[in-house]
MDTraj code that builds the backbone (N, CA, C; nanometers):
import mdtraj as md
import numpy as np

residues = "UNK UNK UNK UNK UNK UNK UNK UNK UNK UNK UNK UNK UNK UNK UNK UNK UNK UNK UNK UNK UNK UNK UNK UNK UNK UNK UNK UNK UNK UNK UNK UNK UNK UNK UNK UNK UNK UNK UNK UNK UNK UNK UNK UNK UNK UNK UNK UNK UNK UNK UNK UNK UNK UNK UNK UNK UNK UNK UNK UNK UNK UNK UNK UNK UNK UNK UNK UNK UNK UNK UNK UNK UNK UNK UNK UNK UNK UNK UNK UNK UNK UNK UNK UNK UNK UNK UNK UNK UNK UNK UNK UNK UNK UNK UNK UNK UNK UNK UNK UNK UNK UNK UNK UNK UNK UNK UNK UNK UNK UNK UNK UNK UNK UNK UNK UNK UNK UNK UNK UNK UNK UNK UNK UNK UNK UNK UNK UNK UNK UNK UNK UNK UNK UNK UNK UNK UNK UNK UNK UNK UNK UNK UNK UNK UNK UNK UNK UNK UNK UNK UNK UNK UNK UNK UNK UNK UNK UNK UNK UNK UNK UNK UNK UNK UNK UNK UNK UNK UNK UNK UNK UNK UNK UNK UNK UNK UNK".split()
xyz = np.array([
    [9.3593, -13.4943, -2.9364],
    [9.5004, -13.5291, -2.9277],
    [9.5266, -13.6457, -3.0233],
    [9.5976, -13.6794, -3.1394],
    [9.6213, -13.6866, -3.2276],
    [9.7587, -13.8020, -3.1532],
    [9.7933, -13.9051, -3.1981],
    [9.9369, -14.0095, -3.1879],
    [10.0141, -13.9543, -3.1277],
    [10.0466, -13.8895, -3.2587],
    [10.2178, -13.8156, -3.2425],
    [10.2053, -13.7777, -3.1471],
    [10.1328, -13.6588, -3.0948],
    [10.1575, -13.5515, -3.0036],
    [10.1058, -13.6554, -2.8402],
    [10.0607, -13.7509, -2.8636],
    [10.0470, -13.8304, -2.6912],
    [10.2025, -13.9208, -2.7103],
    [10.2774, -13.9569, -2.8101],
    [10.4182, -13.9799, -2.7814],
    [10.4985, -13.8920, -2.7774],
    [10.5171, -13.7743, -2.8269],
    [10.5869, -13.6720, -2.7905],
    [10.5421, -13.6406, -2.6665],
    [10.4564, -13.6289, -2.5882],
    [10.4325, -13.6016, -2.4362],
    [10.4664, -13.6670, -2.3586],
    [10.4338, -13.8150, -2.3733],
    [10.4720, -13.9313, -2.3225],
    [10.6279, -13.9224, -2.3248],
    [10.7247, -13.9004, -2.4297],
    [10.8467, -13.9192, -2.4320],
    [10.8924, -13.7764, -2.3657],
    [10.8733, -13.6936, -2.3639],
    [10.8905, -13.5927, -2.3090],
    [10.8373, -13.5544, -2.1048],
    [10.7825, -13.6523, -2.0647],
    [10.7486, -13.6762, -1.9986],
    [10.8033, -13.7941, -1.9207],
    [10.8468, -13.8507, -2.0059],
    [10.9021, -13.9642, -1.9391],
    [11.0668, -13.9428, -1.8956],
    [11.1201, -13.8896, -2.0290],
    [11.2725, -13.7976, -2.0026],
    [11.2766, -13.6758, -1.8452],
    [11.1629, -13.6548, -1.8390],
    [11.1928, -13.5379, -1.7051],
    [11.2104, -13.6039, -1.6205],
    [11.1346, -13.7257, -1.6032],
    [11.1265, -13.8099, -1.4806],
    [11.2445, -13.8663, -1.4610],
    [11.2814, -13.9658, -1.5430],
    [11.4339, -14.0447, -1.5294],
    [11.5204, -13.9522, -1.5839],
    [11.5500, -13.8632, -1.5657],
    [11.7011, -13.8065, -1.5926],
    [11.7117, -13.7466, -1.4585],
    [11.6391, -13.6701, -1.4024],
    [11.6858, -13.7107, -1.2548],
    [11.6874, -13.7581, -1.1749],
    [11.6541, -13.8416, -1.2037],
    [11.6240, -13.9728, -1.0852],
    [11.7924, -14.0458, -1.1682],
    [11.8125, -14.0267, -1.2790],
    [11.9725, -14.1031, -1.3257],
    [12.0496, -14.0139, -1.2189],
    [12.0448, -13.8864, -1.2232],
    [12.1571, -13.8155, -1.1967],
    [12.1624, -13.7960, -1.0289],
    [12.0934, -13.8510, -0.9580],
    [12.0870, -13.8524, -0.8354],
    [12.1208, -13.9758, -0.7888],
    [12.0867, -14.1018, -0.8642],
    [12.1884, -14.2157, -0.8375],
    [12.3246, -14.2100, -0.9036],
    [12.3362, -14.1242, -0.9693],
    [12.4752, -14.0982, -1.0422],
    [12.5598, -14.0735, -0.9075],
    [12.5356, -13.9500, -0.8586],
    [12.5733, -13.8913, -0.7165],
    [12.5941, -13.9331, -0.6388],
    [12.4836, -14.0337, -0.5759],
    [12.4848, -14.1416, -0.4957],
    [12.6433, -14.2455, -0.4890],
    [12.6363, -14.2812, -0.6195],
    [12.7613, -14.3836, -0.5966],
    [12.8637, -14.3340, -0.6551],
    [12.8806, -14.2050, -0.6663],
    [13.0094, -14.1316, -0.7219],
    [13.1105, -14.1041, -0.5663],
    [13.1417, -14.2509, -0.5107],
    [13.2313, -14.2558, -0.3838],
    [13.3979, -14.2475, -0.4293],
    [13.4479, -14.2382, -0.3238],
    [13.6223, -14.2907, -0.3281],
    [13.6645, -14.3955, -0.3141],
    [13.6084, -14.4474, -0.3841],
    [13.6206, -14.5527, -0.3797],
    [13.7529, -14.6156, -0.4645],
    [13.8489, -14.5982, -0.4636],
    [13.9623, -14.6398, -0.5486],
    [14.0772, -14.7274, -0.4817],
    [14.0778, -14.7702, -0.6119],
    [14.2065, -14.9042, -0.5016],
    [14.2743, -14.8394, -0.3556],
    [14.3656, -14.7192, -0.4058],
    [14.4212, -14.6894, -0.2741],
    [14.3658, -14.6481, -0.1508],
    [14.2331, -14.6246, -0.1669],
    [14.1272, -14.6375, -0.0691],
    [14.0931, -14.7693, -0.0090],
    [14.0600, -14.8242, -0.0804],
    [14.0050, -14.9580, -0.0536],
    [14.1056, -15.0700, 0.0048],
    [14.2628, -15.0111, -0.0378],
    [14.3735, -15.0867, 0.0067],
    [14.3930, -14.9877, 0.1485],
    [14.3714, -14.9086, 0.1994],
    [14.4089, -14.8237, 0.3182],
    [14.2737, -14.9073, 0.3794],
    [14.1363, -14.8607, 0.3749],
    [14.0153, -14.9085, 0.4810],
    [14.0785, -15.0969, 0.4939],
    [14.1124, -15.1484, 0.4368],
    [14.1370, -15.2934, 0.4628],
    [14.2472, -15.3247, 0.5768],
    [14.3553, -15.1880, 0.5527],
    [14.4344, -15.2073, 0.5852],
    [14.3932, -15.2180, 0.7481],
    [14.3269, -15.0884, 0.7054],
    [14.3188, -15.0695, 0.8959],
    [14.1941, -15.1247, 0.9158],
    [14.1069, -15.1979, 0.8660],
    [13.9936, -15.2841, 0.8944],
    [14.0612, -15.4336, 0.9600],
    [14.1589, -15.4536, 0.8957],
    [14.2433, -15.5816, 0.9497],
    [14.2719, -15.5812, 1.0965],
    [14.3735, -15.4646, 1.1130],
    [14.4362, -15.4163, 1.2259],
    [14.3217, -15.4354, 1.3531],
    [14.1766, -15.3494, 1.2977],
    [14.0658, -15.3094, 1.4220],
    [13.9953, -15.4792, 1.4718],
    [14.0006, -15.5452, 1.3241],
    [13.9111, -15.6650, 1.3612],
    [14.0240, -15.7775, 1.4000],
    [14.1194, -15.7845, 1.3805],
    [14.1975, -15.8533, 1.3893],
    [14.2219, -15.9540, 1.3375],
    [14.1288, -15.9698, 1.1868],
    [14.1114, -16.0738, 1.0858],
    [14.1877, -16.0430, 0.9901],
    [14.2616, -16.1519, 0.9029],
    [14.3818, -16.1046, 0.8195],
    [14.2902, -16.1647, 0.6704],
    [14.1530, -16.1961, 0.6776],
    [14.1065, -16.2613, 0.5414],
    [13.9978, -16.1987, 0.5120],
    [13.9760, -16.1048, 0.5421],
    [13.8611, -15.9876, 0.5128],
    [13.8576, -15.9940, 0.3360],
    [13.7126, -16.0051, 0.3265],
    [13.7371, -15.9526, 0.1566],
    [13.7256, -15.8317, 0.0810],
    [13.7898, -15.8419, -0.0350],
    [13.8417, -15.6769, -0.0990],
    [13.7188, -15.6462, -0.1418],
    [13.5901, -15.7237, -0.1592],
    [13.4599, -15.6999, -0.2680],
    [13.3386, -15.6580, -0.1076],
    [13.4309, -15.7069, -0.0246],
    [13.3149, -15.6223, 0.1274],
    [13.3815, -15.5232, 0.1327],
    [13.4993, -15.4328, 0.1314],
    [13.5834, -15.3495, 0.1981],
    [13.4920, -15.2467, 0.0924],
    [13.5036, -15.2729, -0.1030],
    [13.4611, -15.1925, -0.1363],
    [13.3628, -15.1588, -0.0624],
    [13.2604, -15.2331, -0.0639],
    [13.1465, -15.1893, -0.0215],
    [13.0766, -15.1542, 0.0815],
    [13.1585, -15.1316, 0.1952],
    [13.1703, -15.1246, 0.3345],
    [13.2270, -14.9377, 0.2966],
    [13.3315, -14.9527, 0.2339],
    [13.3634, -14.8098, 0.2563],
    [13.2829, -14.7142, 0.1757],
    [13.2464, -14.7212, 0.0885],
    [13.1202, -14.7044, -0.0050],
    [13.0131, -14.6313, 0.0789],
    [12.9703, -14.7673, 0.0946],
    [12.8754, -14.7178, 0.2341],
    [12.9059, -14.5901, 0.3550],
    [13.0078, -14.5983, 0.3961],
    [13.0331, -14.5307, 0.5041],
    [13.0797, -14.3937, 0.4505],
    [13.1182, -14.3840, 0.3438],
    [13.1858, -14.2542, 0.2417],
    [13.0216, -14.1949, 0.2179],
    [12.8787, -14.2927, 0.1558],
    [12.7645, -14.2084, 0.2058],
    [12.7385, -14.1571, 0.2919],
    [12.7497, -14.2255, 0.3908],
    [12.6966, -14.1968, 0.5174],
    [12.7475, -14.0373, 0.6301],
    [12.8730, -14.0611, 0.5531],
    [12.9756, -13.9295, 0.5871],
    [13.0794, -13.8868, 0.4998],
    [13.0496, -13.7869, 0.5014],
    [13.1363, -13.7118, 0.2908],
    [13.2841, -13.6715, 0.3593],
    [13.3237, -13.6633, 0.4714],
    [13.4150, -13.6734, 0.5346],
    [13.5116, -13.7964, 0.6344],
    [13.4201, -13.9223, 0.5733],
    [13.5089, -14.0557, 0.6014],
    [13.6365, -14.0719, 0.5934],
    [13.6589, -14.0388, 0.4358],
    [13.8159, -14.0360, 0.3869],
    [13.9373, -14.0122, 0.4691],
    [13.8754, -13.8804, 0.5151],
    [13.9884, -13.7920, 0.6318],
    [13.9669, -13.8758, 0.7597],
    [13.8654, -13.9211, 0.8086],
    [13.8600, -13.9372, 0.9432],
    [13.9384, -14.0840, 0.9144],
    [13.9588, -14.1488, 0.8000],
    [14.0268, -14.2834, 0.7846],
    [14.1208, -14.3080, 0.7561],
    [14.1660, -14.1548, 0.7015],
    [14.3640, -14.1438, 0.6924],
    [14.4190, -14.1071, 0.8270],
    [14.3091, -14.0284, 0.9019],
    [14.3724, -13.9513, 1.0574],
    [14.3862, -14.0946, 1.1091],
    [14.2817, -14.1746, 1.1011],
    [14.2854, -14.2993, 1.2146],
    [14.4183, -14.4227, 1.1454],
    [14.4355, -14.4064, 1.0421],
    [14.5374, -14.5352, 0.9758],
    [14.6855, -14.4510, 1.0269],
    [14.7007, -14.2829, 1.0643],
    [14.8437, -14.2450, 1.0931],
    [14.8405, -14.2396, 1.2255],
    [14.7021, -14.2579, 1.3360],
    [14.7025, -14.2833, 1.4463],
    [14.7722, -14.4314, 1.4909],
    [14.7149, -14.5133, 1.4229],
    [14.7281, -14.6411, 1.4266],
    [14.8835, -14.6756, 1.4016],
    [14.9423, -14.6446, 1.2956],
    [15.0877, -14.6423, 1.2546],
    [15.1382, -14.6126, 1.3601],
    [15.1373, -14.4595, 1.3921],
    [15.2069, -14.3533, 1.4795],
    [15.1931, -14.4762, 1.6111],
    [15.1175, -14.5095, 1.6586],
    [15.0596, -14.5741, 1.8218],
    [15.1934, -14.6535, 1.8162],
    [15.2246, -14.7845, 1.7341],
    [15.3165, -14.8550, 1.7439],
    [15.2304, -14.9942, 1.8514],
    [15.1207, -14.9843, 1.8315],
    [15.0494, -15.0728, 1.8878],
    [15.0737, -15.2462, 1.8399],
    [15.0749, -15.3444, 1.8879],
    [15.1065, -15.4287, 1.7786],
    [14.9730, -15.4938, 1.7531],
    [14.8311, -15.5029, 1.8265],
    [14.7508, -15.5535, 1.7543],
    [14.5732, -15.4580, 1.8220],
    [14.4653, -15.4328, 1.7855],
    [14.3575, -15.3668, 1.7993],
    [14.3000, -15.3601, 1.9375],
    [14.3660, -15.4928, 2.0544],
    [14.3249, -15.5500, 2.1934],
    [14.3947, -15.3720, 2.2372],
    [14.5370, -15.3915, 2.2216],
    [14.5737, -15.3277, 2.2644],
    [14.5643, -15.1394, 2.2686],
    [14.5425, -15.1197, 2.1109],
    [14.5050, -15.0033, 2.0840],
    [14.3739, -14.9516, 2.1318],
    [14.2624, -15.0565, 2.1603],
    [14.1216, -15.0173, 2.2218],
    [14.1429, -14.9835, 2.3634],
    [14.2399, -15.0400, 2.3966],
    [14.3138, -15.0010, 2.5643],
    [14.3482, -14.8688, 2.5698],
    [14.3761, -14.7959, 2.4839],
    [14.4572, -14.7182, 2.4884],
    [14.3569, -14.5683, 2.4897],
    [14.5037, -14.4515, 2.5669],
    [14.4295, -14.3459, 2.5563],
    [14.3953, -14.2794, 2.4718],
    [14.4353, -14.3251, 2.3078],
    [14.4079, -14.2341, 2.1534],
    [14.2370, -14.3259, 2.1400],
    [14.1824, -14.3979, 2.2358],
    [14.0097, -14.4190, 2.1908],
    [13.9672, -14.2998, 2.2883],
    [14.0022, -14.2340, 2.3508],
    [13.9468, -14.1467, 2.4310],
    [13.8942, -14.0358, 2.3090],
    [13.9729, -14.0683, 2.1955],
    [13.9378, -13.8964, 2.1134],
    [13.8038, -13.9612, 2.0597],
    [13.6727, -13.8680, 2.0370],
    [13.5813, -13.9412, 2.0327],
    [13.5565, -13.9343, 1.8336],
    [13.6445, -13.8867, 1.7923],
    [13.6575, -13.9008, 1.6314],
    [13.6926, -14.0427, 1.5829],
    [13.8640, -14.0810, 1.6560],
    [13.9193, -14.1740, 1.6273],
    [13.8214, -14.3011, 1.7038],
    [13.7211, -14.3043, 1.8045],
    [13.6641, -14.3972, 1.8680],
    [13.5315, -14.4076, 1.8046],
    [13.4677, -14.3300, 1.7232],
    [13.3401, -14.3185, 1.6441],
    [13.4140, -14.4014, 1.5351],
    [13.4854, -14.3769, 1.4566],
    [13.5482, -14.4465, 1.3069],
    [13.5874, -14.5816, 1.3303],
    [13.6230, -14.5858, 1.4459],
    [13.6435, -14.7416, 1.5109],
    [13.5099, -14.8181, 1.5180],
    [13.4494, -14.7500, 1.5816],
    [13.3013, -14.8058, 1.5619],
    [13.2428, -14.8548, 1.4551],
    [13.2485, -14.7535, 1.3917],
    [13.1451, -14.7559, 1.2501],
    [13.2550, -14.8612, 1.1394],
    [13.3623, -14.8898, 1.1517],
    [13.4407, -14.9824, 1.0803],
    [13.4306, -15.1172, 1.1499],
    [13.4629, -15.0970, 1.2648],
    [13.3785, -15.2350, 1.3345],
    [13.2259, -15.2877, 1.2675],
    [13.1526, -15.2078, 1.3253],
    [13.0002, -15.2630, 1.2913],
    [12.9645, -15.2759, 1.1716],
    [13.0353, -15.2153, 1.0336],
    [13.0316, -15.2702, 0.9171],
    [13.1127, -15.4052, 0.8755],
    [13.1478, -15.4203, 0.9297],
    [13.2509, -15.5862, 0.9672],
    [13.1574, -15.7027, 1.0569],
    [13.1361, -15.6422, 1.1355],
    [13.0427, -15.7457, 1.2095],
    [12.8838, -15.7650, 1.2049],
    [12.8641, -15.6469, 1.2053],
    [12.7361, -15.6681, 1.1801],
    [12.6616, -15.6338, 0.9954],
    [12.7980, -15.6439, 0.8934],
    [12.6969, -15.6250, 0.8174],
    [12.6348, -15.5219, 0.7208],
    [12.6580, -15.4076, 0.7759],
    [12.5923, -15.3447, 0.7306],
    [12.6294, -15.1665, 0.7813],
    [12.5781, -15.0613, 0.7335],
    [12.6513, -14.9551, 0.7892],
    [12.5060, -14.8765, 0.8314],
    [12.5342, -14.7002, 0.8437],
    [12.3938, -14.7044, 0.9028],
    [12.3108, -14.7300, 1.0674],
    [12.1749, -14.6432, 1.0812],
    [12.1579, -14.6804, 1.2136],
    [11.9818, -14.7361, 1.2032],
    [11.9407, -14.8372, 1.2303],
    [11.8403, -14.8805, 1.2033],
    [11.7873, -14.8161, 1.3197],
    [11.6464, -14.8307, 1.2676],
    [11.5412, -14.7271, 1.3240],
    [11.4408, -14.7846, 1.3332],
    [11.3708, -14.8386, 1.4927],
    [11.2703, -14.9519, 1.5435],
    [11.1669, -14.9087, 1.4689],
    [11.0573, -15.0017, 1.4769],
    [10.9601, -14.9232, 1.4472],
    [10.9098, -14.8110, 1.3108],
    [11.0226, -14.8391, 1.2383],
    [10.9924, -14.7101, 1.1167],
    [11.0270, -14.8180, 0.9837],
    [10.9519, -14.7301, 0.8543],
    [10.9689, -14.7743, 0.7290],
    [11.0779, -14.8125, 0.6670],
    [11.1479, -14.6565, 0.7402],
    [11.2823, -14.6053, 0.6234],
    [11.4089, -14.5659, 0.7604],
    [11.4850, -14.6103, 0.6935],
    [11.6542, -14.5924, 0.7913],
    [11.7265, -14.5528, 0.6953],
    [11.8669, -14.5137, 0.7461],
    [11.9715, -14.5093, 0.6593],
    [12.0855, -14.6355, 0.6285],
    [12.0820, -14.7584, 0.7126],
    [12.0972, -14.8573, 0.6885],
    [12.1269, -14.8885, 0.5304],
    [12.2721, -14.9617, 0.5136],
    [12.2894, -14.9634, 0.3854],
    [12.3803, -15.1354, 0.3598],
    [12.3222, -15.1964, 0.2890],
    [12.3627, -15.3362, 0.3180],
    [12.5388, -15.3490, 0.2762],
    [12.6184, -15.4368, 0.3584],
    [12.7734, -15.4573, 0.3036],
    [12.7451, -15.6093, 0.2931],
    [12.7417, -15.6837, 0.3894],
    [12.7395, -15.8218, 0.3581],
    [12.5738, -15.8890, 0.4573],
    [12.5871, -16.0292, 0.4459],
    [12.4825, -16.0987, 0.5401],
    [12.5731, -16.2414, 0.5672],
    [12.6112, -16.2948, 0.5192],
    [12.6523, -16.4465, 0.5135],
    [12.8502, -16.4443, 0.5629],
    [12.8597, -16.3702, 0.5962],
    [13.0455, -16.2944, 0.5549],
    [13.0455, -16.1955, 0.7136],
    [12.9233, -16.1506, 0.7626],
    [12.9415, -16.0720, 0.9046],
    [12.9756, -16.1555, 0.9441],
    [13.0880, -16.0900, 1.0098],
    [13.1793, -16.1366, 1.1385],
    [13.1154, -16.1955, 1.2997],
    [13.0263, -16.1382, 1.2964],
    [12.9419, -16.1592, 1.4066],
    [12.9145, -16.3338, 1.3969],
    [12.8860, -16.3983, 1.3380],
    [12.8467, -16.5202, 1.2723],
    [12.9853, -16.6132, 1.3412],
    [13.1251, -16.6163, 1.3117],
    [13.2369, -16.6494, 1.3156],
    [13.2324, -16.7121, 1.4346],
    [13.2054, -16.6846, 1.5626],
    [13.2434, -16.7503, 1.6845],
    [13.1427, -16.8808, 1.7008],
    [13.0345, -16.8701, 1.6695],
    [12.9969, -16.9910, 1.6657],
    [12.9639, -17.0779, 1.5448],
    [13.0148, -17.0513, 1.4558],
    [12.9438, -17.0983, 1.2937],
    [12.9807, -17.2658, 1.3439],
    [13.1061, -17.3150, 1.4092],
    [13.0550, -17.4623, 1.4338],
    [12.9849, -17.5556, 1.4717],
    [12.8632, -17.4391, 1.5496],
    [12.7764, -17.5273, 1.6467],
    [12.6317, -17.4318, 1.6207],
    [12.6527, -17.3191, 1.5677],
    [12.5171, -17.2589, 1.5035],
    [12.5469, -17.2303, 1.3178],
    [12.4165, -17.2215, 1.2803],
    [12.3567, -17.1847, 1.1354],
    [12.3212, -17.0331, 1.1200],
    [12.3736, -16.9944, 1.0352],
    [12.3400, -16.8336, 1.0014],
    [12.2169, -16.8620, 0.9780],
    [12.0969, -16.7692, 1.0205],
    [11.9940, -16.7643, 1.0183],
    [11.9500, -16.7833, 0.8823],
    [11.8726, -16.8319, 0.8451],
    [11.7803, -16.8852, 0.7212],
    [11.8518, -16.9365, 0.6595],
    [11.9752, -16.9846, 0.6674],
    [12.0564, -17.0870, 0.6298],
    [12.0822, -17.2373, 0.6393],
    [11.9951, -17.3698, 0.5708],
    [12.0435, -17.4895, 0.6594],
    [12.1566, -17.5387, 0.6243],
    [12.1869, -17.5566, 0.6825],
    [12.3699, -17.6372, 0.6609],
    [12.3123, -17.8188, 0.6071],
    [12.1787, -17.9063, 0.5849],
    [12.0879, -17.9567, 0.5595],
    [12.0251, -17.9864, 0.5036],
    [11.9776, -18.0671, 0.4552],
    [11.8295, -18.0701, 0.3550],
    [11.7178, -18.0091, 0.4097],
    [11.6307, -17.9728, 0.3744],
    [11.5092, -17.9431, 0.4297],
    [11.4517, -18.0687, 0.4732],
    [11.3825, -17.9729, 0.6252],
    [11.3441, -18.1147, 0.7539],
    [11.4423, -18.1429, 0.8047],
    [11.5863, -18.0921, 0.8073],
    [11.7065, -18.2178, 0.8673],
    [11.6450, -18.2111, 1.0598],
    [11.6046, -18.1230, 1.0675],
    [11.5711, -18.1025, 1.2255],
    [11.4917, -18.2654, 1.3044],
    [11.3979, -18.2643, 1.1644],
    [11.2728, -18.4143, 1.2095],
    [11.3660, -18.5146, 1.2754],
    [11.4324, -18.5519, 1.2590],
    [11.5505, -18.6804, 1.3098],
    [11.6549, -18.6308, 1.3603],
    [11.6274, -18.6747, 1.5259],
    [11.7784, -18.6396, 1.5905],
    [11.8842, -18.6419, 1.5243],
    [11.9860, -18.6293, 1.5910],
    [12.1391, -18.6262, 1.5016],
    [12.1549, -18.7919, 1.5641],
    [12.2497, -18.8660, 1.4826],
    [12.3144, -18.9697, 1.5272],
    [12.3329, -18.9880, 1.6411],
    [12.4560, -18.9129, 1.6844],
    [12.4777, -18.9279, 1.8242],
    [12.3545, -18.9361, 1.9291],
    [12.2896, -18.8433, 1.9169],
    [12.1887, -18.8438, 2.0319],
    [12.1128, -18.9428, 2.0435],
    [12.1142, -19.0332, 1.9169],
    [12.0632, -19.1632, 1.8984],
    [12.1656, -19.2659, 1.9721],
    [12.2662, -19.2665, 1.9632],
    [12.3495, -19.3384, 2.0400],
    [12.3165, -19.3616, 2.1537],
    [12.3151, -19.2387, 2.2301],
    [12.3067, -19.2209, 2.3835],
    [12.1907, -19.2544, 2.4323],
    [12.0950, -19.2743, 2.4089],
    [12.0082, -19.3358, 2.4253],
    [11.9878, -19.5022, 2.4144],
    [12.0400, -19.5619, 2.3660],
    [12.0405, -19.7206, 2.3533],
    [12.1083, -19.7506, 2.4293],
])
top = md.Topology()
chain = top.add_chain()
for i, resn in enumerate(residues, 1):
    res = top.add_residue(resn, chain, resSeq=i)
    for name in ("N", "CA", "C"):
        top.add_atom(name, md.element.get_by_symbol(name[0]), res)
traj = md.Trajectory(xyz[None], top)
């Protein structure tokens, strides 16, 4: 075997490999992702969480996610935004009250728009195993975090220098003297 012909194999070999492996991540993120998408999931992401400062760079990627996860999101997220309209509900307390969560379409999409808001991420993690379908939206930005961020630290986060733990806080120094 002679140069040429181990780079012509090599290059020819190497082209089989990554061109489909391109065209299958091509696929992958070929979502609906388009403004008027992304302006509808916010819309009614607002409404469900009841947060009016959600960001447009999680929503992409929240719906993204969930448009993998189910090639029929779209629909189940226009049915639930003319449910929501139609209800005349005025805020998500009330609509979770209600008998339109009984349909278990409109109460699954609620879900899965919730838990990409709060927790993060879309997807169902799987104990014990390598591989899930779990697909990251945010870590530092889940909602879950929000109720106590004044008195707790997002995990692996110090609000601190490193060590701030070694030395009580002030106060607790106070109370003691």
């Amino acid at each position: 075997m002679n140069r040429r012909h181990f780079i012509q194999l090599g290059g020819g070999l190497f082209t089989s490999l990554v061109m489909p492996l391109s065209f299958i991540q091509a696929q992958s993120f070929a979502t609906p992702v388009s403004a008027e998408n992304v302006t509808l999931f916010l819309q009614v992401s607002e409404f469900i969480t009841d947060k009016s400062d959600l960001k447009l760079i999680l929503a992409q990627r929240a719906l993204s996610n969930l448009w993998i996860d189910d090639s029929e999101f779209m629909d189940k997220l226009r049915e639930l935004h003319a449910t929501i309209s139609q209800s005349g509900f005025p805020n998500a307390t009330t609509f979770s009250k209600s008998l339109l969560m009984q349909n278990p379409q409109i109460a699954d999409t609620v879900k899965k728009i919730t838990k990409a808001w709060y927790l993060g991420y879309t997807g169902d993690q799987l104990p014990y195993t390598v591989s899930d379908d779990v697909r990251f939206v945010t870590y530092t930005d889940a909602l879950m975090y929000r109720p106590t961020l004044d008195v707790t630290i997002i995990p692996s986060f110090s609000r601190e220098k490193p060590n701030y733990w070694f030395n009580p806080p002030v106060h607790l120094m106070n109370q003691h003297s």
